[in-house]
matplotlib code that plots the C-alpha trace (Angstrom):
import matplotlib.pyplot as plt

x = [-16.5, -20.5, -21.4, -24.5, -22.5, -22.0, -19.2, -16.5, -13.2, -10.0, -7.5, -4.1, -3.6, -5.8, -3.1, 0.2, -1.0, -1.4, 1.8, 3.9, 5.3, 6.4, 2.7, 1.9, -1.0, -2.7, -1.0, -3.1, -6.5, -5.9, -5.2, -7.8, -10.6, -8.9, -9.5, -12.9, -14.8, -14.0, -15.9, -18.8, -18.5, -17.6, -13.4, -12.5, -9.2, -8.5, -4.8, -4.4, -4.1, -2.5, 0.0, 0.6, 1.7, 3.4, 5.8, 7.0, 10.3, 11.4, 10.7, 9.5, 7.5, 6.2, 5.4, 3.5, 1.2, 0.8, -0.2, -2.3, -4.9, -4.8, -7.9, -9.7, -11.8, -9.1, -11.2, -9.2, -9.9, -12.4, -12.1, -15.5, -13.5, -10.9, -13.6, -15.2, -12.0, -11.0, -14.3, -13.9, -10.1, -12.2, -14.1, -11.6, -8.0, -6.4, -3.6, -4.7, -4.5, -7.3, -9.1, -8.5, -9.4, -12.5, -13.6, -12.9, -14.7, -17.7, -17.9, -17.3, -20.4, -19.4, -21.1, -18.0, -14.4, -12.0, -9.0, -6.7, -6.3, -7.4, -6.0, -8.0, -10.2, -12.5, -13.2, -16.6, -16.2, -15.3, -17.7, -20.3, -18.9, -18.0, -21.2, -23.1, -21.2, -21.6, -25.4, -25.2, -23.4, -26.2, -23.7, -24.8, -23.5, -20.1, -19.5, -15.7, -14.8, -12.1, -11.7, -12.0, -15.8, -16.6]
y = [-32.8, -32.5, -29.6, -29.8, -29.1, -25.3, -23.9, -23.1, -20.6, -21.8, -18.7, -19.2, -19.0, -22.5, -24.7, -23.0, -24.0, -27.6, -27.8, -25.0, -26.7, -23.4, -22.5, -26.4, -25.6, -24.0, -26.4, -29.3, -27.4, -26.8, -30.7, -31.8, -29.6, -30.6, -34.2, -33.9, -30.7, -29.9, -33.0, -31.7, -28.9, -28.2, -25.9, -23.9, -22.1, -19.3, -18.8, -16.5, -19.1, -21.6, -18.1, -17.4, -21.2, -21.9, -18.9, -21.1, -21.1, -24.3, -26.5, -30.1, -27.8, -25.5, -29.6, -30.5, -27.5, -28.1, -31.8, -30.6, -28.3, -31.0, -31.7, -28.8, -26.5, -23.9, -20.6, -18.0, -14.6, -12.9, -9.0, -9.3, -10.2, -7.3, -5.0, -6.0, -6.0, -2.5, -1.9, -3.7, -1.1, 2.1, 1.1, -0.8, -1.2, -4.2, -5.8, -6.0, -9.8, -10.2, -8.0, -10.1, -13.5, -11.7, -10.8, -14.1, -15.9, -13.7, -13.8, -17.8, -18.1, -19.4, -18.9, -19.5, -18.3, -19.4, -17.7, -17.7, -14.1, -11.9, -8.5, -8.0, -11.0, -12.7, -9.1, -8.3, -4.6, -5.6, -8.8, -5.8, -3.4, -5.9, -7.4, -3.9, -3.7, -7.0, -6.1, -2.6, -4.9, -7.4, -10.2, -12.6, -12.1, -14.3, -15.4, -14.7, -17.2, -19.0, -23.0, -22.2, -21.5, -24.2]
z = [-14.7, -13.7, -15.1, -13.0, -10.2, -8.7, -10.5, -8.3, -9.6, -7.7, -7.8, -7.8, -3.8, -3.7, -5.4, -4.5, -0.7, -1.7, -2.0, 0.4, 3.0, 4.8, 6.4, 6.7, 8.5, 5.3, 3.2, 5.3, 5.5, 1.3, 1.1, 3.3, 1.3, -1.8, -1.1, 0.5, -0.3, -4.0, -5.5, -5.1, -6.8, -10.8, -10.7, -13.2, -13.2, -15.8, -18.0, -15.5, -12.8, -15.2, -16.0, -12.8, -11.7, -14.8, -13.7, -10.6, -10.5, -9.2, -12.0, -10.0, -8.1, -11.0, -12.6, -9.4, -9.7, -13.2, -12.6, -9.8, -11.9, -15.4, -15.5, -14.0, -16.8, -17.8, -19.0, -21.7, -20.6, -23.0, -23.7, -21.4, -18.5, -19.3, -19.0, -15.9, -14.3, -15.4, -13.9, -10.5, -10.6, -11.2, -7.6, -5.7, -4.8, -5.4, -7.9, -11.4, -11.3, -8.2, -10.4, -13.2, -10.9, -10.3, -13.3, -15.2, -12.3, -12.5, -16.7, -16.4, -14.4, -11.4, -8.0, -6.1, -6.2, -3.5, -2.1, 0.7, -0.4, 2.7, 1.8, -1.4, -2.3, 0.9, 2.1, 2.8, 2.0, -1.5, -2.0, -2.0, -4.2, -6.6, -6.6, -6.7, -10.2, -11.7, -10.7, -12.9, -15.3, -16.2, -13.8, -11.7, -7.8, -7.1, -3.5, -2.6, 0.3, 2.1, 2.2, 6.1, 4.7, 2.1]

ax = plt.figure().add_subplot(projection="3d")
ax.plot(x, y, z, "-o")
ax.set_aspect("equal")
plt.show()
Protein backbone atom coordinates (compact mmCIF):
# COMPACT_ATOMS: atom_id res chain seq x y z
CA UNK A 1 0.00 0.00 0.00
CA UNK A 2 1.36 3.69 -1.11
CA UNK A 3 0.29 5.67 1.35
CA UNK A 4 1.15 8.51 -0.87
CA UNK A 5 -1.52 7.70 -2.89
CA UNK A 6 -5.31 9.47 -2.57
CA UNK A 7 -7.05 7.43 -0.08
CA UNK A 8 -9.98 5.90 -1.44
CA UNK A 9 -13.03 4.10 1.10
CA UNK A 10 -14.59 1.10 -0.89
CA UNK A 11 -18.19 0.54 0.76
CA UNK A 12 -19.53 -2.59 0.81
CA UNK A 13 -21.59 -2.26 -2.65
CA UNK A 14 -17.88 -2.07 -4.40
CA UNK A 15 -16.92 -5.81 -3.68
CA UNK A 16 -20.24 -7.60 -3.44
CA UNK A 17 -20.55 -6.45 -7.38
CA UNK A 18 -17.19 -8.11 -8.07
CA UNK A 19 -18.62 -10.97 -7.66
CA UNK A 20 -22.77 -10.89 -8.42
CA UNK A 21 -23.31 -12.58 -11.41
CA UNK A 22 -27.14 -11.53 -11.46
CA UNK A 23 -26.52 -7.70 -12.75
CA UNK A 24 -23.29 -8.85 -14.85
CA UNK A 25 -23.20 -5.73 -16.33
CA UNK A 26 -22.11 -4.07 -12.88
CA UNK A 27 -20.34 -6.96 -11.88
CA UNK A 28 -17.97 -6.31 -15.28
CA UNK A 29 -17.67 -2.52 -14.89
CA UNK A 30 -16.64 -3.35 -10.79
CA UNK A 31 -14.06 -5.92 -12.27
CA UNK A 32 -12.77 -3.90 -14.93
CA UNK A 33 -12.20 -0.71 -12.44
CA UNK A 34 -11.04 -3.26 -9.97
CA UNK A 35 -8.26 -4.41 -12.19
CA UNK A 36 -7.43 -1.08 -13.76
CA UNK A 37 -8.50 1.95 -11.82
CA UNK A 38 -8.00 1.13 -8.11
CA UNK A 39 -4.05 0.86 -8.31
CA UNK A 40 -3.72 4.06 -8.27
CA UNK A 41 -5.20 4.97 -5.49
CA UNK A 42 -4.54 3.89 -1.53
CA UNK A 43 -8.49 1.45 -0.28
CA UNK A 44 -9.42 1.23 2.83
CA UNK A 45 -12.51 -0.58 3.94
CA UNK A 46 -13.80 -0.23 7.51
CA UNK A 47 -15.21 -3.48 10.06
CA UNK A 48 -18.20 -2.31 8.87
CA UNK A 49 -17.58 -3.40 5.38
CA UNK A 50 -15.46 -6.43 6.53
CA UNK A 51 -19.14 -6.92 8.96
CA UNK A 52 -21.24 -6.51 6.50
CA UNK A 53 -19.42 -9.19 3.91
CA UNK A 54 -18.54 -11.52 6.49
CA UNK A 55 -22.48 -11.84 7.02
CA UNK A 56 -22.76 -13.42 3.38
CA UNK A 57 -24.47 -16.28 3.58
CA UNK A 58 -23.21 -18.57 1.09
CA UNK A 59 -20.08 -19.55 2.56
CA UNK A 60 -17.60 -19.97 -0.91
CA UNK A 61 -19.03 -16.86 -1.76
CA UNK A 62 -18.85 -15.06 1.73
CA UNK A 63 -14.77 -16.65 1.31
CA UNK A 64 -14.36 -14.97 -2.08
CA UNK A 65 -15.31 -11.58 -0.70
CA UNK A 66 -13.20 -12.12 2.15
CA UNK A 67 -10.20 -13.00 -0.09
CA UNK A 68 -11.15 -10.16 -2.22
CA UNK A 69 -10.63 -7.10 0.38
CA UNK A 70 -7.24 -9.16 2.37
CA UNK A 71 -5.01 -6.89 1.87
CA UNK A 72 -6.94 -3.68 1.66
CA UNK A 73 -6.36 -1.19 5.07
CA UNK A 74 -9.30 -2.30 7.26
CA UNK A 75 -10.11 0.82 9.66
CA UNK A 76 -12.04 0.05 13.34
CA UNK A 77 -14.66 2.53 13.79
CA UNK A 78 -13.60 5.02 16.51
CA UNK A 79 -16.45 6.66 18.84
CA UNK A 80 -15.36 9.74 16.42
CA UNK A 81 -16.91 8.07 13.60
CA UNK A 82 -20.07 7.16 15.79
CA UNK A 83 -20.56 10.72 16.33
CA UNK A 84 -20.28 12.10 12.95
CA UNK A 85 -22.62 9.60 11.73
CA UNK A 86 -25.28 10.40 14.36
CA UNK A 87 -24.65 13.70 13.05
CA UNK A 88 -24.88 13.02 9.23
CA UNK A 89 -28.77 11.11 10.74
CA UNK A 90 -29.83 14.37 12.54
CA UNK A 91 -29.61 16.05 8.74
CA UNK A 92 -30.23 13.26 6.39
CA UNK A 93 -32.20 10.16 5.69
CA UNK A 94 -30.49 7.25 5.08
CA UNK A 95 -29.80 3.64 6.81
CA UNK A 96 -27.60 3.88 9.79
CA UNK A 97 -24.95 1.84 8.04
CA UNK A 98 -24.41 4.57 4.91
CA UNK A 99 -24.21 6.77 7.68
CA UNK A 100 -21.80 4.76 9.26
CA UNK A 101 -19.73 4.22 5.67
CA UNK A 102 -19.76 7.84 5.61
CA UNK A 103 -18.56 8.74 8.64
CA UNK A 104 -15.74 6.20 8.94
CA UNK A 105 -14.66 7.30 5.41
CA UNK A 106 -14.61 10.98 6.32
CA UNK A 107 -12.73 10.32 10.04
CA UNK A 108 -10.11 7.87 8.03
CA UNK A 109 -9.13 10.72 5.85
CA UNK A 110 -9.95 9.66 2.73
CA UNK A 111 -10.77 11.95 -0.28
CA UNK A 112 -12.80 9.38 -1.99
CA UNK A 113 -15.57 6.85 -1.07
CA UNK A 114 -17.07 4.70 -3.78
CA UNK A 115 -20.42 3.23 -4.01
CA UNK A 116 -22.82 1.77 -6.40
CA UNK A 117 -25.33 3.03 -3.73
CA UNK A 118 -27.63 5.56 -5.70
CA UNK A 119 -30.47 5.98 -3.25
CA UNK A 120 -28.56 7.34 -0.33
CA UNK A 121 -24.77 7.64 -0.97
CA UNK A 122 -23.65 9.23 -4.75
CA UNK A 123 -26.42 11.81 -4.34
CA UNK A 124 -25.62 15.23 -4.90
CA UNK A 125 -28.17 16.57 -2.54
CA UNK A 126 -26.47 14.72 0.16
CA UNK A 127 -22.62 15.07 -0.95
CA UNK A 128 -23.50 18.88 0.19
CA UNK A 129 -25.12 18.48 3.33
CA UNK A 130 -22.73 16.02 4.41
CA UNK A 131 -19.98 18.05 3.52
CA UNK A 132 -21.59 21.36 4.98
CA UNK A 133 -21.23 19.25 8.30
CA UNK A 134 -17.94 17.67 8.16
CA UNK A 135 -17.01 21.52 7.38
CA UNK A 136 -18.78 22.75 10.93
CA UNK A 137 -17.11 19.69 12.19
CA UNK A 138 -13.36 20.67 11.67
CA UNK A 139 -13.60 17.52 8.47
CA UNK A 140 -12.14 17.65 5.48
CA UNK A 141 -14.79 17.45 2.30
CA UNK A 142 -15.13 13.54 1.00
CA UNK A 143 -16.08 13.09 -2.62
CA UNK A 144 -19.01 10.38 -2.82
CA UNK A 145 -18.81 8.80 -6.43
CA UNK A 146 -19.61 5.99 -8.64
CA UNK A 147 -16.89 3.64 -10.44
CA UNK A 148 -19.00 4.91 -13.61
CA UNK A 149 -16.92 8.31 -12.34
CA UNK A 150 -13.39 7.16 -11.33
Amino acid sequence: MDNSLPRLYLDTTIPSAYYNERQRERQLFTQRIWHEKLSNYHLVISNITAKELGATKNRRRKNKLLALVRRIELCTQTPACTALANEYLKFLSMPKYDAFHIANATVFGCEILLSWNFAHMVKLANQKKINDINASTSYQPLTIISPYQL
